[in-house]
N, C-alpha and C positions, 0 to 999 in steps of 0.2 A: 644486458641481463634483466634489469627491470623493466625494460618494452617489453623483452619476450614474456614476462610472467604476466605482463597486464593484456598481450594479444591470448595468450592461452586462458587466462582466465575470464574474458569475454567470450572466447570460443566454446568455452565449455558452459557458460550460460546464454548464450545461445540457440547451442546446442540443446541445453535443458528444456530450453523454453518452444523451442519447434516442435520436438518431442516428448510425449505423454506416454506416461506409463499405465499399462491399467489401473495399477495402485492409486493414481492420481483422480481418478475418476470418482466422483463422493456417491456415497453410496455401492461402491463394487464390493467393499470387503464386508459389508451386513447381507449381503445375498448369503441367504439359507433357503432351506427347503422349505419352509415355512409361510414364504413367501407365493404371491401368487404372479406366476409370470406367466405374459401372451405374448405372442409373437403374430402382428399380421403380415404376409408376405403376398406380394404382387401391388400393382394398381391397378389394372384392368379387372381381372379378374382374383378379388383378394378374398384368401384364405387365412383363416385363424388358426392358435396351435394354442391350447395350455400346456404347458413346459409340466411332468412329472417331477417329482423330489431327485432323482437319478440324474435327469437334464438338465434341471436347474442348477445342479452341482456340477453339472460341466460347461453350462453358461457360465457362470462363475470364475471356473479355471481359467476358460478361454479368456473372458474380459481381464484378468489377474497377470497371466502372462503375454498378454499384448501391447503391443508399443504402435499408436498413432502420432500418424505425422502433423501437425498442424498447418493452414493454410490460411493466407488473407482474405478468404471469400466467403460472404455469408452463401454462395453460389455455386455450385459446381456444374461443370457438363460432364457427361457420360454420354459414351453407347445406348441407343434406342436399343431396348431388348434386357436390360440391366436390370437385377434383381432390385427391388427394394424392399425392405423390411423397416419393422415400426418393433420394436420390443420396450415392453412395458412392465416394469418392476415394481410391485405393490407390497409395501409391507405389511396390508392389513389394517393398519391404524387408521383410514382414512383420511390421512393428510399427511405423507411422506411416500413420491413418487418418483423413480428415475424413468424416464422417455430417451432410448436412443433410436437415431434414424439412421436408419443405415443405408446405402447404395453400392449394392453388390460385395464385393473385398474392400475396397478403394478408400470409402470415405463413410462416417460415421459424424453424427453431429448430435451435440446434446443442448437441448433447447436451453434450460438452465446452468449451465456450464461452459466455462471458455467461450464466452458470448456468442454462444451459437453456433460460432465458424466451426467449416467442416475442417 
């Protein structure tokens, strides 16, 4: 009886710990409209977006209700042809920034955060 509760409670911070919740992400729950967010997308040929108040409150949602997987690699492989995005959250203040990278669905990595690994 006591194994079983010390395997499930390993399991379940394990579990905690491979996966991240939006919530978990510092900086996800201060994104307001206020904020100034860019998004660059491609590497070839990259293109910029400023995020409107409307967007940026569904960037928000989006990062809030999503759950990443964590991995051992500061490294990923991907399909040639794979989106990449760079989105940059700026509060304004000129010294408090969130940077996530992203690679198409799959993998997101935040330079400052969960040391990097995607």
């Amino acid at each position: 009886m006591i194994k079983a509760a010390i395997y499930i409670v390993i399991g379940i911070i394990t579990y905690s710990w491979f996966n991240v919740g939006g919530t978990e992400i510092k900086g996800a729950l201060e994104i307001w409209p206020d904020c100034s967010v860019t998004i660059k997308a491609g590497h070839e040929n990259q293109k910029v977006y400023e995020l409107n108040e409307e967007q940026i409150i569904m960037l928000k949602n989006l990062i809030l209700k999503s759950s990443f997987r964590r991995v051992f690699s500061k490294m990923v492989f991907y399909p040639s042809g794979t989106e990449q995005y760079d989105i940059l959250i700026d509060w304004n203040n000129k010294q408090d920034f969130l940077i996530i990278h992203s690679s198409g669905n799959e993998y997101i990595s935040i330079p400052d955060q969960f040391d990097g690994n995607f």
